[in-house]
C-alpha positions in Angstrom: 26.4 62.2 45.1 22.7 63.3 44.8 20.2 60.5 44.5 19.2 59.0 41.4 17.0 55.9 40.2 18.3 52.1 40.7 20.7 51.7 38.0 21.6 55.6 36.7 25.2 56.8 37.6 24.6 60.3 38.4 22.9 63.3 37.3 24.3 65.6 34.6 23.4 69.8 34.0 23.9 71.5 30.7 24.5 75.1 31.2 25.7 77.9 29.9 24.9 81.5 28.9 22.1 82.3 26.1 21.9 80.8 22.6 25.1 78.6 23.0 23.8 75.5 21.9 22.5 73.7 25.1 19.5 72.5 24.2 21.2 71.2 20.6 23.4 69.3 23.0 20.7 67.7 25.4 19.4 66.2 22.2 22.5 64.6 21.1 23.4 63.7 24.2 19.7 62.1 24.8 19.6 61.3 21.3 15.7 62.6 20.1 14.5 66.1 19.9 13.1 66.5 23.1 14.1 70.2 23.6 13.3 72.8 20.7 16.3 73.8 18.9 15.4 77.8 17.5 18.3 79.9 16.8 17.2 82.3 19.2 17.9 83.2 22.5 15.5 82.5 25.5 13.7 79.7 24.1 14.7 77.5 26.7 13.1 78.7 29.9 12.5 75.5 32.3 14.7 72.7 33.5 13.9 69.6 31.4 15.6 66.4 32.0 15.7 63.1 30.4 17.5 59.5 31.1 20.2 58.7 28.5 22.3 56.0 27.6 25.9 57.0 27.2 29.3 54.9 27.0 27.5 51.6 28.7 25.9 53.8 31.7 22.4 55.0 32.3 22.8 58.8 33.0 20.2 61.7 33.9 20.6 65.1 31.8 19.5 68.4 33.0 18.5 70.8 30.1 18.4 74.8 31.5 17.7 78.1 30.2 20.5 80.5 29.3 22.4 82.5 32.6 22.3 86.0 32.3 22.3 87.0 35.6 20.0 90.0 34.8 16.5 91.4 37.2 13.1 90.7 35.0 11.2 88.3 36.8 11.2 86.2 33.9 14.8 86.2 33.5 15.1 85.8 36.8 13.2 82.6 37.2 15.3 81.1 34.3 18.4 81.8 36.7 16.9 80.3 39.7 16.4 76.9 37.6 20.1 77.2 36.3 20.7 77.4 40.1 18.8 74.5 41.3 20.0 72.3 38.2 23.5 72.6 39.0 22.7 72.3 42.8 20.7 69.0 41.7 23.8 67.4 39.8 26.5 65.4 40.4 28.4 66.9 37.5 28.1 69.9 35.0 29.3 70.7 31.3 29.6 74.4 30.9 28.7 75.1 26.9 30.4 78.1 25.1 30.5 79.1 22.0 33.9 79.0 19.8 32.5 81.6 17.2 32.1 84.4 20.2 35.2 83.2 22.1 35.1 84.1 25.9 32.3 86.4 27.1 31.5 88.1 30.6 28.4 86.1 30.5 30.9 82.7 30.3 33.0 83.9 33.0 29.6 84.4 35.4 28.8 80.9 34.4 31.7 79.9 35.4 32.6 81.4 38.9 29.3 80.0 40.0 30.0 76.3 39.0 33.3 77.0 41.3 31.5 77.9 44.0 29.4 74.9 43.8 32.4 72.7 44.1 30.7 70.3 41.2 33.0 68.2 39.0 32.7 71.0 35.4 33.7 70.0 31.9 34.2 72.8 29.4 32.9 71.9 26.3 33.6 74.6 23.2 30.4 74.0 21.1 30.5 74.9 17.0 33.9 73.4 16.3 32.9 72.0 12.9 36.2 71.0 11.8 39.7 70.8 12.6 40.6 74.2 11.7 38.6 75.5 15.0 40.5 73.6 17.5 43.4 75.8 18.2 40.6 78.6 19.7 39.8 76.1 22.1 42.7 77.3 24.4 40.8 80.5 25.0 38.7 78.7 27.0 41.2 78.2 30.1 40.9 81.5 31.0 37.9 79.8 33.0 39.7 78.3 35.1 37.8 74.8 34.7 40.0 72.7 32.9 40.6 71.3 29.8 38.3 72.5 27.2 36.5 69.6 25.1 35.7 70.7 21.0 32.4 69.6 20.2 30.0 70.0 17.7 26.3 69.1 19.2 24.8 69.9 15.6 27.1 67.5 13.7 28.1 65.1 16.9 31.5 66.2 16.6 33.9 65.5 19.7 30.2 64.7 21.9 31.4 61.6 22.2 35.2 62.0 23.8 33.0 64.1 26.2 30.6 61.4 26.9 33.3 58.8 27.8 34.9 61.9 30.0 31.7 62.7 31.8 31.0 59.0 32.9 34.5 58.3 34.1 34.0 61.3 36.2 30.9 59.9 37.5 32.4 56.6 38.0 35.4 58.1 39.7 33.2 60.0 42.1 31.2 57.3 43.2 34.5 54.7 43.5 34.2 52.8 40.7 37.0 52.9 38.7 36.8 49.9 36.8 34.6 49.6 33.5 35.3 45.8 33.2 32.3 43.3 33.6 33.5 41.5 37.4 35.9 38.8 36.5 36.3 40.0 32.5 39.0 42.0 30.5 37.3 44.8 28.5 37.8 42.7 25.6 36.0 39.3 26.9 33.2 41.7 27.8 32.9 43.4 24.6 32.6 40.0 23.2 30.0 38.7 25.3 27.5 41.6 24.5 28.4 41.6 20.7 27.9 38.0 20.5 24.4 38.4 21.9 24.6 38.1 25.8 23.7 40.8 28.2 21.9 42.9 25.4 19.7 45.9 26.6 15.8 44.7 27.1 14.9 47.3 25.4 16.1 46.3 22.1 13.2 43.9 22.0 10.7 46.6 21.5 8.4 46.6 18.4 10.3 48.3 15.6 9.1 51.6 14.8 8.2 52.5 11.0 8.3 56.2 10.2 7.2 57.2 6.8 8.7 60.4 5.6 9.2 62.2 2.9 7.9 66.1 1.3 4.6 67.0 1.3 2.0 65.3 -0.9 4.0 62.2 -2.3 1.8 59.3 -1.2 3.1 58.8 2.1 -0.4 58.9 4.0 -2.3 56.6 1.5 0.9 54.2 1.6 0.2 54.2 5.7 -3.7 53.8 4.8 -2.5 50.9 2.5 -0.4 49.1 5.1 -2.6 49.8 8.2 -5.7 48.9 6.2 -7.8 51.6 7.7 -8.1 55.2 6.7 -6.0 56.4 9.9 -4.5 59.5 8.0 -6.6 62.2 6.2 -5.7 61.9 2.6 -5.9 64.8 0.1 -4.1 66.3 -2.1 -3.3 69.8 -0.7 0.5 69.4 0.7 0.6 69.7 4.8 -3.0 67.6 5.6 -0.8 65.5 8.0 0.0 67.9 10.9 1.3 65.2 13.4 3.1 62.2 14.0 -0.2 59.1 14.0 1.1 55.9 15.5 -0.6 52.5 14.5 0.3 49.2 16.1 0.5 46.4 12.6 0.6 42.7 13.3 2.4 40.8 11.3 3.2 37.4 10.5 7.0 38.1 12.0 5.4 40.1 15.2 3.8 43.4 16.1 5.3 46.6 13.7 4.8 50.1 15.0 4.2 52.6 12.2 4.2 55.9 12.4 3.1 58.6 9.6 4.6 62.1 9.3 3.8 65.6 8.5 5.6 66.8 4.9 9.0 67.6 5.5 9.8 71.1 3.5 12.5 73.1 3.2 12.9 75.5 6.2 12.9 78.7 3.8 9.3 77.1 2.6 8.0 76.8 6.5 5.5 79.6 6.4 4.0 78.8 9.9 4.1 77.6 13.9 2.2 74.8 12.8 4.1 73.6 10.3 7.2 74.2 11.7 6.3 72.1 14.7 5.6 69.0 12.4 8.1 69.2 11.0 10.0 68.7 14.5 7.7 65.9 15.4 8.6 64.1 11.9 12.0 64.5 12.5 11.9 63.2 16.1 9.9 60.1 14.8 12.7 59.5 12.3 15.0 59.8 15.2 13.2 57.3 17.4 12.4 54.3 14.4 14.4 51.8 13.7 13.1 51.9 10.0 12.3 54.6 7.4 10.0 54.7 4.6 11.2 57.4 2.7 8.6 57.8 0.2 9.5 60.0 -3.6 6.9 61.1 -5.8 8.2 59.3 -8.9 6.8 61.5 -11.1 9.0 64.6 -10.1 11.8 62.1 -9.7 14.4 62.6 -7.0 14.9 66.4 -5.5 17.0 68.0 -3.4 14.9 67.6 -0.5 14.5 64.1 -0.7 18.0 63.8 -0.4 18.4 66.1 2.6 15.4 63.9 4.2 17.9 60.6 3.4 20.5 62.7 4.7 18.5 63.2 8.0 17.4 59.4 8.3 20.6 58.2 8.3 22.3 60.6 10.5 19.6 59.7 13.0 20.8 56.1 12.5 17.6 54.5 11.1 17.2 51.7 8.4 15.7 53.2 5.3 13.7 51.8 2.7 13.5 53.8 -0.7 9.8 53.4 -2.3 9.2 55.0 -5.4 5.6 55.8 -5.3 3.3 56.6 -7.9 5.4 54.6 -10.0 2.4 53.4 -12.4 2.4 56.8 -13.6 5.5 57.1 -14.8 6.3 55.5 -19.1 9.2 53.2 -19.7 12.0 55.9 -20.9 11.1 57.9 -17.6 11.8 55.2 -15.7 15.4 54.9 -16.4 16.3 57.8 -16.3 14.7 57.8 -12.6 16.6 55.0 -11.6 19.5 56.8 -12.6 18.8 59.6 -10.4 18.3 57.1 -7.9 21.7 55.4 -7.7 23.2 58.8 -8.5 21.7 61.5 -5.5 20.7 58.6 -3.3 24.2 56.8 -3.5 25.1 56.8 -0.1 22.2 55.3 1.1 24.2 51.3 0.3 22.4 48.6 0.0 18.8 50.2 0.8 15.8 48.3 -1.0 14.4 50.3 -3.5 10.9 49.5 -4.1 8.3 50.8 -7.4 4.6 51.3 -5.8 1.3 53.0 -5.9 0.0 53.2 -3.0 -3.2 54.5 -4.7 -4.1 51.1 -6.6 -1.7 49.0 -4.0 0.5 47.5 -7.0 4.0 46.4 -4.7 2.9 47.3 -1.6 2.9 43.6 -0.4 6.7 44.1 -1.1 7.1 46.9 1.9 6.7 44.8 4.7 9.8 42.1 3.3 11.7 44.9 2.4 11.2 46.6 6.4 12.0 42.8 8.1 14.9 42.5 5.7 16.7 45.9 6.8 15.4 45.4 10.4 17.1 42.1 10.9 20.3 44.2 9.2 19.7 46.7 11.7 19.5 44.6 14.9 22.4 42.5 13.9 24.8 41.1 15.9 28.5 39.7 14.8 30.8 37.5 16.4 34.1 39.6 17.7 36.3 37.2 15.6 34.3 37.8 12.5 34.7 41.5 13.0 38.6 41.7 13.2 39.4 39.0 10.5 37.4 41.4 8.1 39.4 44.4 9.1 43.0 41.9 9.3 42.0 41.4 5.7 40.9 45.1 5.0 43.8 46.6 6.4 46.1 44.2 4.2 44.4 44.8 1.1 44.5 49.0 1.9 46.6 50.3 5.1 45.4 53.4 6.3 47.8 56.3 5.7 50.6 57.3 8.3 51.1 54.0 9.4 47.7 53.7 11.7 46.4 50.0 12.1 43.0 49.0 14.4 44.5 47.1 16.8 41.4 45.2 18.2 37.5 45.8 17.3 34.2 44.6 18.5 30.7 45.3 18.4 29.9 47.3 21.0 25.8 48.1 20.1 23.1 47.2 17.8 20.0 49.1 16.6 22.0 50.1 14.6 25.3 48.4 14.1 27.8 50.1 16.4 31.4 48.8 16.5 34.4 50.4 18.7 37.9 50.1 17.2 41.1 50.6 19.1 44.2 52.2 17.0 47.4 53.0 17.8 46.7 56.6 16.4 43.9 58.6 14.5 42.2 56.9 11.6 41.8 59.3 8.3 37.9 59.8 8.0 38.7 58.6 4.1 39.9 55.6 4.9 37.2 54.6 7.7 34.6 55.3 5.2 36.4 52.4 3.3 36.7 50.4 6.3 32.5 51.1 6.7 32.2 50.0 3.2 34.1 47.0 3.8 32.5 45.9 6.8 28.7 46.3 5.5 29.6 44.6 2.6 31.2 41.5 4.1 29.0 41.6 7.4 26.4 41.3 4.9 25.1 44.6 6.3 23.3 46.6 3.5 20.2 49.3 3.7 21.4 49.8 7.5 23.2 52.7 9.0 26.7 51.5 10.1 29.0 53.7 13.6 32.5 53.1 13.8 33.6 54.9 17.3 38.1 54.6 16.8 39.6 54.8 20.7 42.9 55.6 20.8 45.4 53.8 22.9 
């Protein structure tokens, strides 16, 4: 096995022709935007790597460019870093694309990780839902394997590989056993979710990203909080171009906030500039442990603001809603905004909604409650026993269809909530979301993002 730093398992190379969704994999895998994402292929050129924390073991992953095997010197280079990534590894996922089904350029890809006698996993990327799976077999015409269905965009199937990729690296290096030394699985699943052995580097400052469009308050609610003009504040949409950190003491401890470029809608992104903020805002939201996601009250809630919910929470972050500009707003208006609130912002359960203006600082003092309040939500820790008397009871009340039960659960992370469940056979994704539901509400878990991973024994 190639060398790596005290405490990471092995080294792991994403490769794969052009435009297959590499580099959209890396950043699930590393979980933040580290490589740019641009439906277009080549834009990808140099080997970047990053540390990653996947299925309880530190990994390293190897971004590359696409293989294509042809003469430019700049393609050329791009196939020499493929080549020394995979000769730098200690194992190597081979992406491919469902929509194309096997290519030339795959099988090139592929008779070279055969001749470098690397572990390979197959993984068929763009299987959105179920009814892709059956193209999967295609794949074995490779001659690597078992193909894995994944979706890196929607996190689809990353995980099954995940667990696959580090019991190959455990394998290789001899060890076969994933139990803590003298525990059962179970015993030590239960000492880290009842607060022993936690990762150090959950006791970071939080991180506070405010986000939200262009022009809704969200740099003179930063100004606000900070207490110093750190953001340029004006009213043309776009004046904040990147991500400005400021370090807040507080009475509970130093908070980290962090204020964003606008987010608009793609079709609306009418620059490299722009577009690039708007990658940095969305990487911020994918490293806090909070969001602020600030609505101009007086347009009420948009479209966009719900994709930008959308976004927070699928990069698991807390959020906090804050209705700014709300002393502009009359009485009947108000209503019907609320409405709108618990209507288009629905799933967000539990999240504090708070009515500001940042401008004269009426509620602002309430922001910092609200962040501790879904902060200690979002670092929360329950007792195993807890966790499986709630489901005994949920399951009783509501079995899930087909006669699948959770067999045994625990909390397997924090930051946020995380909980493993082992079934006897698949779960309905229906019924988990009651089983979600169920737990934040008698976990006392609202305002945070909530990960149910199902194992199936």
């Amino acid at each position: 096995m190639n060398s790596t730093g005290t405490g990471v398992l092995g080294r792991v190379a994403i490769v794969g022709r052009p435009n297959v969704g590499k580099s959209t994999l890396f950043n699930r895998i590393v979980g933040r935007r580290e490589a740019i994402v641009e439906e277009m292929p080549g834009v990808t050129r140099d080997r970047k790597e990053s540390e990653a924390e996947v299925a309880g073991a530190r990994i390293i992953v190897l971004d590359t460019g696409g293989l294509t095997g042809e003469s430019d010197p700049l393609a050329a280079g791009v196939d020499r870093q493929v080549h020394e990534a995979i000769q730098a590894s200690d194992l190597a996922i081979l992406v491919v694309d469902v929509t194309v089904g096997p290519t030339e350029g795959d099988a090139k890809v592929a008779d070279l990780l055969h001749r470098s006698e690397k572990p390979v996993l197959v993984a068929v990327n763009k299987v959105d839902d179920a009814s892709r799976e059956q193209d999967i077999w295609a794949f074995l015409s490779l001659g690597l394997g078992e193909p894995f269905p994944v979706s890196a965009m929607h996190g689809r199937g990353v995980e099954d590989l995940l667990d696959e990729v580090v019991g190959l690296l455990r394998a290789s290096r001899g060890d076969t056993h994933h139990e803590a030394a003298g525990e059962s699985v179970g015993e030590a699943d239960e000492r880290v979710a009842d607060g022993e052995g936690r990762d150090p580097r959950e006791e970071h400052e939080p991180r506070v990203a405010l986000v939200g469009r262009p022009n809704v308050g969200k740099s003179t609610l930063f100004n606000r909080l900070v207490g110093e003009d750190r953001s340029l504040v004006h009213d043309m949409p776009g004046t904040t171009r990147d991500a400005v950190d400021t370090l807040l003491e507080t009475p509970r401890g130093p908070v980290r906030f962090v204020d964003t470029a606008g987010l608009r809608k793609r079709s609306r992104v009418d620059d490299s500039t722009e577009f690039y903020a708007g990658l940095r805002a969305r990487e911020a939201m994918r490293r806090a442990d909070v969001a602020l996601l600030v609505i101009d009250a007086t347009e009420g809630v948009t479209h966009q603001d719900q994709n930008i919910a959308e976004y927070a929470t699928d990069a698991g972050c807390g959020v906090v809603i804050v209705l700014n500009k709300w002393d502009l707003v009359d009485s009947e208006a108000r209503a019907e905004l609320e409405g709108e609130v618990r209507e288009r912002l629905g799933f967000l359960v539990g999240a504090p909604i708070l009515r500001v203006s940042a401008l004269t600082g009426r509620g602002v003092a309430k922001v910092m409650p609200a962040v501790w309040s879904v902060l200690d939500r979002y670092r929360a820790r329950v007792n195993t026993a807890l966790v499986n008397r709630v489901i005994r009871v949920a399951q009783a009340r509501h079995p899930a269809p087909g006669g699948g039960r959770v067999l045994y659960a625990t909390q397997g992370a924090a930051n946020p909530p995380t909980f493993t469940l082992w079934s006897n056979r698949r779960l309905p994704r229906d019924w988990l979301r009651y089983l979600e539901n169920t737990l934040r509400r008698e976990l006392h878990l609202e305002g945070t993002p909530l990960r149910l991973r199902v194992r199936v024994r």
